[in-house]
N, C-alpha and C positions, 0 to 999 in steps of 0.2 A: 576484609578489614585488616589492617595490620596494625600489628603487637608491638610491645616493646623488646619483648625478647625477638622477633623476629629483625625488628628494626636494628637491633644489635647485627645479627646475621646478615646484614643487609650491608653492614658499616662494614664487616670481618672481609664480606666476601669483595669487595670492591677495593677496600685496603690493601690484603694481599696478594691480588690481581697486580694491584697498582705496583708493589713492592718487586715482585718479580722481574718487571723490566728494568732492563740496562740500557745503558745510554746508547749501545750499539744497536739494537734492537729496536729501541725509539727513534734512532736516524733512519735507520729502514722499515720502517713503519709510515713515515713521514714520508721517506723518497718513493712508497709503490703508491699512499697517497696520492701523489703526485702525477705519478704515471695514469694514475687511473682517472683522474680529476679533468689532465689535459688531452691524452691519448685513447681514453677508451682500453677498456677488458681485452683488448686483441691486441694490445699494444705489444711488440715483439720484447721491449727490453724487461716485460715480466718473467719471462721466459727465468732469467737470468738468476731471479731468487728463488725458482724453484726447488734446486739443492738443497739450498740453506733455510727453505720452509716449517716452520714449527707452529704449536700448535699456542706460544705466547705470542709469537708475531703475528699470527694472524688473529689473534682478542685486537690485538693493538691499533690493526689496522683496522678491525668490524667499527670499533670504537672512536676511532676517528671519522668515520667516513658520513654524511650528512642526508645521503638518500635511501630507504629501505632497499628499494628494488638496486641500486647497484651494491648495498655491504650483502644481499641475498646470492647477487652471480658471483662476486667475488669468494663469496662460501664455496659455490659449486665450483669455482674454477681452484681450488683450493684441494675439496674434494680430490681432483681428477688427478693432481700433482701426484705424481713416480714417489713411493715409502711415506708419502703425509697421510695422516690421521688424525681425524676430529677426534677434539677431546670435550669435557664436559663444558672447560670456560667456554668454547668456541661455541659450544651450544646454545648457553648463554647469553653470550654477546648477542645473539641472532637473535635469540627468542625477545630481545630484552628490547631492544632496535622494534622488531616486529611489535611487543605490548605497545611503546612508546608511540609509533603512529600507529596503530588502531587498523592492523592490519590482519584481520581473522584468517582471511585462506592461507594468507604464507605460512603464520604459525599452525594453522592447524596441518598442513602439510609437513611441517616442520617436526611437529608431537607423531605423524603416523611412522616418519621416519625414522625415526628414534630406537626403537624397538630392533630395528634391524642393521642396525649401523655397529652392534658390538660396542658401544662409549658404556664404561661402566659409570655410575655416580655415586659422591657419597651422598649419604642422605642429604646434607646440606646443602649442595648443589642442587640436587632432583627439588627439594625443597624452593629454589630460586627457579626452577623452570615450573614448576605447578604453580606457583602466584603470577607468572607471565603467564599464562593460559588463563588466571582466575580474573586476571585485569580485564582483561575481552570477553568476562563470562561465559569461557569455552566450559563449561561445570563437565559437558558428558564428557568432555575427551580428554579432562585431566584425570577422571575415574578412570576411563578405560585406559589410560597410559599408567596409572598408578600400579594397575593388577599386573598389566603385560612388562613392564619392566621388572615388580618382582619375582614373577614367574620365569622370567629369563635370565636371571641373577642377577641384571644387570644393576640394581640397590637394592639393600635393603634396608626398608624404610624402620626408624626409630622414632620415639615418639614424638620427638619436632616435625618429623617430615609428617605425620599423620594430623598433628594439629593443624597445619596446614593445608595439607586435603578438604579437611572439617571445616577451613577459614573459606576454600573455594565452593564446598557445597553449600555452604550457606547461601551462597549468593541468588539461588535456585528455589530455595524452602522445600529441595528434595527430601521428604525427611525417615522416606526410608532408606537412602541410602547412606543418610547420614547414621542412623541405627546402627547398620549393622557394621560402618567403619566405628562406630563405638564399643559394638559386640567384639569384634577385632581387637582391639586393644586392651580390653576387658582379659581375652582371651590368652593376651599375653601377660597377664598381668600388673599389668601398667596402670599406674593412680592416674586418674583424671584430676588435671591443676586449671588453673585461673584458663589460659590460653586454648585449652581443649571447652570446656565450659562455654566461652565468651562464643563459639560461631552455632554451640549447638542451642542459645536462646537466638542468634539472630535466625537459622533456620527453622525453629517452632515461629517466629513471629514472622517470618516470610510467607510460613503457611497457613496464617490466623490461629494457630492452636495458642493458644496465651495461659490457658492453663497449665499447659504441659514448659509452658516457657518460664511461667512464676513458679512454678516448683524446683528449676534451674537454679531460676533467682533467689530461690528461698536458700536451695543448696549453699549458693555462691555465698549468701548473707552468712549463714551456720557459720562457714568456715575462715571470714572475713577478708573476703576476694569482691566486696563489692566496694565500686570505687565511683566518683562522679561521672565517671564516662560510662559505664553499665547503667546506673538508674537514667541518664541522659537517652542513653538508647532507647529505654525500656520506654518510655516517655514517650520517644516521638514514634516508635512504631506504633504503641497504642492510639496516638495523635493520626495515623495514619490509616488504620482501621478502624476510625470513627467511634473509639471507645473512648471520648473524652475525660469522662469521670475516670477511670481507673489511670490515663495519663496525668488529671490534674492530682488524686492523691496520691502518685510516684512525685509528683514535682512538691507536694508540701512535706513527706516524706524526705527528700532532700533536704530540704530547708530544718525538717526539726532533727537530721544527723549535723547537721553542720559543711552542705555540699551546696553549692553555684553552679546553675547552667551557664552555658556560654553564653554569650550575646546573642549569635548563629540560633543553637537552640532555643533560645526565647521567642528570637522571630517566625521561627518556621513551626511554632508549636502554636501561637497567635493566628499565626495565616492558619492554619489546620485547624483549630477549636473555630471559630467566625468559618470557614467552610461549612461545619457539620452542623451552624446554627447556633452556638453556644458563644455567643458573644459575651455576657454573665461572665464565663469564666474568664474568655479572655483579657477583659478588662481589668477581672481580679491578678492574671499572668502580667498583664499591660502596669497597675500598680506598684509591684512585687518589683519588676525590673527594671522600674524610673527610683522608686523610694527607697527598698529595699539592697538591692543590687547594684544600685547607681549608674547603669548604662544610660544615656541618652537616646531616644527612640528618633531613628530620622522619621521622613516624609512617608515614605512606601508603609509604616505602621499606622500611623495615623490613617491614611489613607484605606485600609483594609477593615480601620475599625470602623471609622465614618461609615464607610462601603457597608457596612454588618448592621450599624445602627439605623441606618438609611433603612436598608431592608424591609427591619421591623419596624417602622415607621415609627422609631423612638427620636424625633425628632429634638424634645428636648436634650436627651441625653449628647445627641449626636454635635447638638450648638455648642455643650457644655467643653468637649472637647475639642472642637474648633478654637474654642477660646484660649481654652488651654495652650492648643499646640501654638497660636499667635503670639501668647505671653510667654512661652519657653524660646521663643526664636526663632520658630521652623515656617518658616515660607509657604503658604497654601497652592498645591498646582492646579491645572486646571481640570485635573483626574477629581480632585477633594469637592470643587467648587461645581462641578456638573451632577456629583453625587446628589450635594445639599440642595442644589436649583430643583433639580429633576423629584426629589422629594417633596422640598415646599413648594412648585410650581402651583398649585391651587391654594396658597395661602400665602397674599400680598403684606402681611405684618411681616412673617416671618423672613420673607427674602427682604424684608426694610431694614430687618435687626442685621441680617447676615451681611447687609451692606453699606449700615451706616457710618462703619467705622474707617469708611475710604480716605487716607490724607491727601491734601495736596499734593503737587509736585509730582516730582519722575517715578518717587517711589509709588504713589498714587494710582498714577497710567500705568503703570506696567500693573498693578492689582487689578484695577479697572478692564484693562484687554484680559485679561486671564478670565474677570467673572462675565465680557461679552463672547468670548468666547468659550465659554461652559455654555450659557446659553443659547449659543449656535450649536452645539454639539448635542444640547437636550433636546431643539426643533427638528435636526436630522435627525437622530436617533428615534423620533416620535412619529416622522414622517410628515411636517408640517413645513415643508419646504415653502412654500408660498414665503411664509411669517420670516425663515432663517434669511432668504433672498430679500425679501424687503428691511430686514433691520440691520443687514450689512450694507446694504443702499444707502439708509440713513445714516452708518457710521462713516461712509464715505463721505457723504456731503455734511460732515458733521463741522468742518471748519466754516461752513457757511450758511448754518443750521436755523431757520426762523421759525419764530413761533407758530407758525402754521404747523410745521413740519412738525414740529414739536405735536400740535395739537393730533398729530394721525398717528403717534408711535404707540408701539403697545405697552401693557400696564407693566412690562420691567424694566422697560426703560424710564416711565414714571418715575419708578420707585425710584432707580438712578440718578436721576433729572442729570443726569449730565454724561453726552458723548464721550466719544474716545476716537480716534480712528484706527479701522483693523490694521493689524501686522500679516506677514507674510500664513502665518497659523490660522487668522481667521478667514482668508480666501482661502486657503487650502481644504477646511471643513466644510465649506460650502459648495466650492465646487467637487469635491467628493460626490456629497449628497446628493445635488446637483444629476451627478451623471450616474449613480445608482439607482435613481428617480429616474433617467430614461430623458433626462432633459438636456440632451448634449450641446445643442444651441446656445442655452442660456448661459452652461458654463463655461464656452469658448468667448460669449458676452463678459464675463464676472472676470476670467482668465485676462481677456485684452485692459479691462478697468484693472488688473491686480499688476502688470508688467507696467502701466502708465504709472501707476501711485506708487509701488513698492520697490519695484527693480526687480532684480531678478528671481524668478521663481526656482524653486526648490524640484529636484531631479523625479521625485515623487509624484508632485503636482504633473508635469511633463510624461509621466508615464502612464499614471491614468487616463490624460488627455489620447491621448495616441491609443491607448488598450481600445477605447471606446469608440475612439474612430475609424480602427479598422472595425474593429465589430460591428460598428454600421458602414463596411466596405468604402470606407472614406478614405483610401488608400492615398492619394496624395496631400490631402492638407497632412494625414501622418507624418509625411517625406518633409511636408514643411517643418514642422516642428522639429523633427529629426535632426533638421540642416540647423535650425534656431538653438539648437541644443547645443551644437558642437561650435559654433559661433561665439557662445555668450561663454566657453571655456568648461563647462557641464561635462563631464563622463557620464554618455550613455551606459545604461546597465546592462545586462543578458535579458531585462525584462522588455525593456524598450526592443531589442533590435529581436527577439521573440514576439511580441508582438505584431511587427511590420513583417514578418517571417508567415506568421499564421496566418496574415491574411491574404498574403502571395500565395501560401497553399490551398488555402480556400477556393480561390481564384481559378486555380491551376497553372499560374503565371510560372513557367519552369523556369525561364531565363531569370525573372525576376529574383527567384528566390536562390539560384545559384549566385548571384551576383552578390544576393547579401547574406551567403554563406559565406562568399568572399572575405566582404568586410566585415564579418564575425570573427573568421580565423583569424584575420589581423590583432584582432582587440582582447582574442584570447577568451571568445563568448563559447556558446556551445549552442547547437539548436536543440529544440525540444523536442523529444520522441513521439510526443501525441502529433504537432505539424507535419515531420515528416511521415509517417503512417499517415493522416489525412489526405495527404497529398498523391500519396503514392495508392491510394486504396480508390481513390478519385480517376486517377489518369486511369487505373484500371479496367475501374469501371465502365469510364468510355472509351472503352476501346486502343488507350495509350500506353497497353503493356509493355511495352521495347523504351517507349518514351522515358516510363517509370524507373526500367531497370537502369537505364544513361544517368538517371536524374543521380541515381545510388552510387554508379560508380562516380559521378563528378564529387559528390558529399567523400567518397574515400580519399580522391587523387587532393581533396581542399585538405584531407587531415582528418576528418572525422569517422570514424566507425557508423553505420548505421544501425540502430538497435533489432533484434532479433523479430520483433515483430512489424516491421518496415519490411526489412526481407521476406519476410512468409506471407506478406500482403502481394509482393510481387510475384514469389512463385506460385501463389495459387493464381494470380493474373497470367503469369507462361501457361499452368496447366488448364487455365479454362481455352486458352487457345489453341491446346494442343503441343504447346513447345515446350514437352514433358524434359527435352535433353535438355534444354537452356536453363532448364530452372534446376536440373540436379547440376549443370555446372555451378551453378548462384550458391548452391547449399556445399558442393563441395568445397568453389573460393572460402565459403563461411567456413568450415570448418579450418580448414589452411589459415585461415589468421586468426585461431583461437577462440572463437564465438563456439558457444556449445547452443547449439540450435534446440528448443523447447519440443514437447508432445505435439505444441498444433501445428508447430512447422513439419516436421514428419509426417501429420494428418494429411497436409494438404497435400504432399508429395506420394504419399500413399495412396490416394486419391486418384492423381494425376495416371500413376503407374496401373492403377487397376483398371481405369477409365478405358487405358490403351490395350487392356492387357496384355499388361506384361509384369505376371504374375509373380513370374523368381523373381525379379527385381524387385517387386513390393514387398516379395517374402525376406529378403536378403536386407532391405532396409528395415523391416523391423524387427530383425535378428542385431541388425546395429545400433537401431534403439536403446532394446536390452541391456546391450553389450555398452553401452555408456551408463548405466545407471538410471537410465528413466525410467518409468513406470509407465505401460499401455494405456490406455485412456478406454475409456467405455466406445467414443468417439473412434477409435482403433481398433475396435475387434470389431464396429457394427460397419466400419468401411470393408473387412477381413471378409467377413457374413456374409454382406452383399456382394462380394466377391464371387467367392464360392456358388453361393447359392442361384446366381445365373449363368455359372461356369458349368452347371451342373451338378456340383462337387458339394451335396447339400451334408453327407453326413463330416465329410471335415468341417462344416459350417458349425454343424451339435458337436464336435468336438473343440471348437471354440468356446461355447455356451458353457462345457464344462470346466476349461479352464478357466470362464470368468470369475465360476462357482469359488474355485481354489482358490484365487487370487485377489478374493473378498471385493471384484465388482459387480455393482448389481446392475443387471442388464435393463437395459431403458425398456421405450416401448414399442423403438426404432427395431431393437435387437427381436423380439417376437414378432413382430410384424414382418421383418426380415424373413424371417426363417420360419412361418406359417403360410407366407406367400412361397416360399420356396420349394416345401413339402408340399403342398398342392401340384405343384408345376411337375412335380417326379412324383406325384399319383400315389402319394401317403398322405390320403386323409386325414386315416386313424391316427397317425403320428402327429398331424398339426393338430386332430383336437385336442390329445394330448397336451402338449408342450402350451395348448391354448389355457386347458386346465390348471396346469403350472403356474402358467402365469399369472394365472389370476389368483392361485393360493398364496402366491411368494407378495400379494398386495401392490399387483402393478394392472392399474386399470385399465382396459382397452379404451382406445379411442375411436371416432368417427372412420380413422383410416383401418385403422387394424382389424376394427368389424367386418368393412367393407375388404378389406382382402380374404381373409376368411372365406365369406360370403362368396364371391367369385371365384374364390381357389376350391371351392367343394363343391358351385357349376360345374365347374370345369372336370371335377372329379366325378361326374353325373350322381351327386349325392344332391339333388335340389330339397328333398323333406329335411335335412338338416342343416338345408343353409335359411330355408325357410324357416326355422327356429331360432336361428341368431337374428336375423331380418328383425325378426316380432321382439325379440332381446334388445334389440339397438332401437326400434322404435319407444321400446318401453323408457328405456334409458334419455328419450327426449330427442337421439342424435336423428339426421334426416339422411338418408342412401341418395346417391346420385344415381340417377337415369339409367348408364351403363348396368348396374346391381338387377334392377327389372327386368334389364333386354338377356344378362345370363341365367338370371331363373326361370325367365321367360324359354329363351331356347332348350335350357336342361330340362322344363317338362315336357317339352314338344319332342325331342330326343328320348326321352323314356317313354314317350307315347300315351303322357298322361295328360289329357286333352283338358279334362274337368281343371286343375289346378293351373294346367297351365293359360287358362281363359279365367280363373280369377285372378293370377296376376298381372298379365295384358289391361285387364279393366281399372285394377290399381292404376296401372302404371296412364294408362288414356283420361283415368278423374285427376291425377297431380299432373297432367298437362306435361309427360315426362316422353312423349312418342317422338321418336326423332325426325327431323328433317333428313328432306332431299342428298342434302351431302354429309350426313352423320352416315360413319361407317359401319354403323348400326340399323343403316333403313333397313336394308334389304332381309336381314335376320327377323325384323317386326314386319315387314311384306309376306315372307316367308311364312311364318307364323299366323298372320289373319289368314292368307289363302287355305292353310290347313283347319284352322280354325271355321270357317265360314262352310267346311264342306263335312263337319262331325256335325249330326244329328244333336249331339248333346248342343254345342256348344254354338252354332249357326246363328238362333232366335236371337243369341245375346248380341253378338256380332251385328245383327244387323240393326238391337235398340242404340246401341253405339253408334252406328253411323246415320242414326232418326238424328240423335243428340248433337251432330256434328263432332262429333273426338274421335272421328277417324279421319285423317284429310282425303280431299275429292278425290286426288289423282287412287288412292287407293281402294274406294270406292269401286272408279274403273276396272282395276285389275280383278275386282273383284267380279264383275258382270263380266269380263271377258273370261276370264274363270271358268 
């Protein structure tokens, strides 16, 4: 928030900026203007002011010049100039260009710079670069540039520049660090004034603390530093955290010092009590401000109060008002008049009262359309489209209305007794409704009656039509309308030619939809990131990878960038093909024009690389990962894992595992499953059950999969008695083993030559009907198996109750007699 004294500071510093130039300086300020306006940054005759470069001519020119991004190169090309040096204005001017358009990375680019550039400031200056940071709510990086500059001498801050700091952290409700720049200042002994006070109640109220904020208040009060704009704040913050009672006695506490809310704060403290339900007050706030304070209340208050009264189904109170706002002069819209329908709709008195007072004439019709069209807006919103279609039917044929017709209307138009005909407003509700209902037909029917009766429809109406008809793949009546748009003089929007866009993507139409990337570019539209990713995720899928990547570069050569995840749709379409180079060319063009490619694009290309292995390359890109600032992904280290772990390379895999540990990700159930399948395969049990027990302390469940790997990785490990423990663990758990799990416990008892166990699980496995066929590459191990089975004393009789019962197949049978 700014201050008065800061506002002073604000007047000093722009006035003596001003002061400083001389008229020679101002003609060269003007002429590099110029240069740079018609020739471009490279323009040779810049060259030429080099020499005579300072650091007022260049405020002069930042401040002339109309685009962020060219007064930003003009700085750097400034910078690079032979004996120039930025100074604090030049800072300024940038930082101030940058607040102005609402530009966060340049300035925050601009605040890391700072620190290292050697510009000292005085406080008052620095002071004007911490409120451009504070404008863009950069809160941390005006903290952290406040320490690093005075730690490097480069200000030292006094207590203007620190009330200031305290004005930026406010903006956050950071409130410890509003503390201890309080402890700070303390520390130097510095009185806390009005200005210092004023950010540390709005960061207790940014943080709900209100107690801590009215003991502020109370302070400010002792010492007579409260002023109408502090009780006004105190007001609406409390207004805003739903504490209405303690905002409404700060606002009669105004009223008995002798202080006035703004108009501003009248309204937004109304609209905030009728939010939180406390209509009660607000009417009392609503009183206060018409009688007492003498503002005039437009439409939008009214509106909000009706809206509140409505609610509470205070219907008298809510007419009483209506009346009111009619007698003071305020116009009812069709927001006020849908409220009261929609309320009284089940009581025919009451919408008689609310509309007996219709006049004659123009001024009449134009009321009249407003309350048939509230009641179009109550039948859509209701969902009784049937009723809203037929009584805009009626309003149509209303110039040649018979009492028949009459006799089928419904009871509000009764009450009415008397038509209107709709305006462009009341086709537009309808057919809305219309085609949100799914009823696209009818309102291409209501659309053709609304172009014959009204004239021209409205850009709106036109874009819904088209949204809906591509959504039911009605791709050319679209083009129709399209062509009807540009016809009748209508400016298509970005939403229309996005529309007709997404449903070419859908499609897969590539020609189609470069064509009207075409005439996008022309018109200065943009396409949508989710179409082109659809499109491109599409052509992928079947099989049109090369297709996809063409589709991207024509979207570049039209002008457009394609968004990062567009890209990474197509490179994991190269890497499932195997065209692991082409798609690290795709990511390195990305990076050459600036795109900073996300975690899943790296996933997928890490992927790609590991698939093929080629292992330093995946390692080497996620060293470049890092090395940008991103952050591994869980998804990253379980592609790493699975790497290793059928690379051989299991214990670099657990030494993953333990960097996940460090770097506070918690390993899914991809990641153990990974690396307990792994450790089985390199014939460490002990160590999977391990890491198995792990996992399940650190509260990550196994699944149906991870059982089952297990399970066959401790087969495989001729451990069958404890994988037959998990088996009976996972069936307990409800989950069901596939087939393959029987034919490995199965061969792991016949391998230790435990006949007995390994013929009770054979017999499981032949009652779930799980014995494999002819060409499962598992027969021959369950062949294997009954013949050894069928020749043990123990286990033969059973063997052969099995094949009485049929759950042994015939052909096996045979081998058995030939046996």
């Amino acid at each position: 928030m700014a201050f008065k004294l800061n506002n002073k500071f604000k007047f000093t510093h722009t006035f003596f900026s001003k002061l400083r130039y001389s008229s020679s300086s101002s003609q060269s300020a003007d002429t590099i203007v110029s240069i740079i306006t018609t020739k471009g940054l490279t323009a040779p005759e810049l060259n030429n002011f080099s020499p005579s470069l300072t650091p007022h001519l260049v405020e002069s020119v930042l401040t002339r010049l109309h685009s962020w991004r060219i007064a930003q190169t003009f700085f750097l090309w400034a910078s690079n100039q032979p004996s120039y040096y930025h100074t604090s204005f030049t800072f300024n001017a940038l930082a101030s260009i940058f607040s102005r358009s609402h530009r966060t990375q340049p300035l925050i680019d601009l605040a890391k710079h700072l620190p290292n550039s050697s510009c000292s400031f005085t406080p008052g200056a620095f002071s004007f670069f911490l409120r451009c940071l504070g404008n863009l709510r950069l809160v941390h990086e005006a903290n952290q540039l406040f320490d690093e500059m005075s730690l490097k001498g480069l200000c030292v801050p006094d207590h203007h520049c620190y009330n200031i700091l305290l004005e930026v952290l406010s903006k956050c409700g950071s409130v410890d660090l509003m503390e201890k720049r309080l402890s700070e200042m303390k520390g130097f002994g510095w009185e806390f004034d009005k200005y210092t006070l004023m950010p540390v109640i709005v960061t207790y109220c940014n943080a709900g603390t209100f107690d801590k904020a009215l003991n502020v208040y109370k302070e400010m009060e002792e010492k007579g530093w409260v002023d109408e704009r502090v009780c006004s704040m105190m007001a609406l913050y409390f207004s805003k955290w739903g504490e209405v009672d303690k905002a409404f006695e700060m606002v009669e506490k105004m009223g008995e010092n002798g202080m006035r809310l703004s108009e501003k704060t009248f309204c937004v403290l109304i609209h905030g009590f009728v939010k939180e339900s406390h209509v009660d007050k607000a009417l009392q706030l609503f009183d206060k401000m018409r009688h007492k304070d003498g503002f005039t209340p437009d439409v939008s208050l009214y509106d909000v109060l009706i809206g509140g009264l409505c609610k509470n189904k205070d219907t008298d109170r809510a007419l009483s008002l209506f009346s009111e706002m009619k007698e003071s002069g305020v116009r009812p819209d069709a927001g006020i008049l849908t409220k009261l329908i929609s309320c009284f709709s089940d009581n025919k008195s009451m919408i008689s009262k609310l509309l007996e007072e219709i006049p004659e004439g123009e001024e009449g019709e134009i009321t009249l359309v407003l309350i048939y069209n509230a009641l179009l807006t109550c039948y859509v919103n209701d969902g009784l489209m049937d009723e809203a279609y037929r009584l805009i039917q009626m309003m149509i044929q209303s110039k040649s209305c018979t009492d028949n017709d009459a006799s089928r209307m419904d009871a509000f138009s009764k009450v009415i007794k008397r038509l209107v005909f709709p305006n462009i407003t009341s086709f537009g509700i309808v057919i809305d409704g219309l085609l949100k209902n799914d009823q696209l037909d009818l309102a291409l029917s209501l659309f053709n009656d609304m172009r014959r009766f009204v004239g021209k429809p409205t850009i709106l109406v036109y874009n819904n039509l088209i949204d809906s008809l591509c959504k039911s793949n009605r791709l050319e009546e679209s083009y129709e309308l399209l062509r009807e748009i540009k016809e009748l003089g209508i400016e298509p929007t970005h939403f229309t030619y996005n529309s007709i866009y997404g449903c070419m993507c859908k499609r897969k139409d590539v020609s189609g939809a470069c064509n009207m990337l075409k005439e996008m570019a022309a018109c200065g539209h943009v396409p949508w990131i989710k179409h082109t990713t659809l499109l491109v995720k599409e052509l992928c899928d079947h099989g049109r990878v090369i297709e996809a990547c063409e589709f991207l570069d024509n979207m570049v050569q039209q002008g457009f960038l394609p968004d990062i995840v567009s890209y990474s749709a197509a490179i994991g379409g190269l890497v499932n093909i195997q065209e692991v180079d082409r798609a690290m060319k795709i990511f390195r063009d990305l990076c050459s024009r600036g795109h900073c490619p996300d975690v899943v694009c790296f996933n997928v290309l890490i992927r790609g690389l590991c698939k093929a292995n080629r292992f330093a390359d995946a390692e080497n890109l996620f060293n470049e990962l890092v090395e940008r600032g991103l952050s591994p992904s869980v998804v990253t280290y379980n592609l790493f894992i699975d790497c290793w772990c059928k690379n051989g390379s299991v214990d670099k895999a657990m030494a993953l595992l333990s960097r996940m540990s460090k770097e506070d990700k918690e390993p899914s159930i991809i990641t153990y499953t990974t690396l307990v399948d792994g450790l089985c395969k390199e014939e460490r049990p002990d160590d999977a059950i391990l890491l198995w027990k792990e996992m399940e302390r650190k509260g990550c469940p196994p699944n149906r999969i991870a059982f089952m790997a297990l399970i066959h990785g401790l087969c495989k490990c001729n451990r069958p008695t404890d994988a037959l423990c998990y088996l009976r663990e996972m069936e307990q758990k409800q989950m069901k083993p596939a087939s393959f799990i029987y034919i490995a416990l199965l061969s792991a008892y016949v391998s230790d030559l435990n006949l007995t166990s390994a013929f009770e699980i054979f017999k499981e496995m032949a009652d779930l009907g799980f014995f494999p066929n002819p060409l499962d590459k598992n027969y021959p191990i369950a062949v294997d198996a009954i013949l050894k089975l069928s020749t043990d004393h123990r286990t033969s009789s059973g063997i052969q109750v099995l094949i009485e019962e049929g759950k042994i197949p015939t052909q096996c049978e045979l081998l058995i007699v030939k046996g």
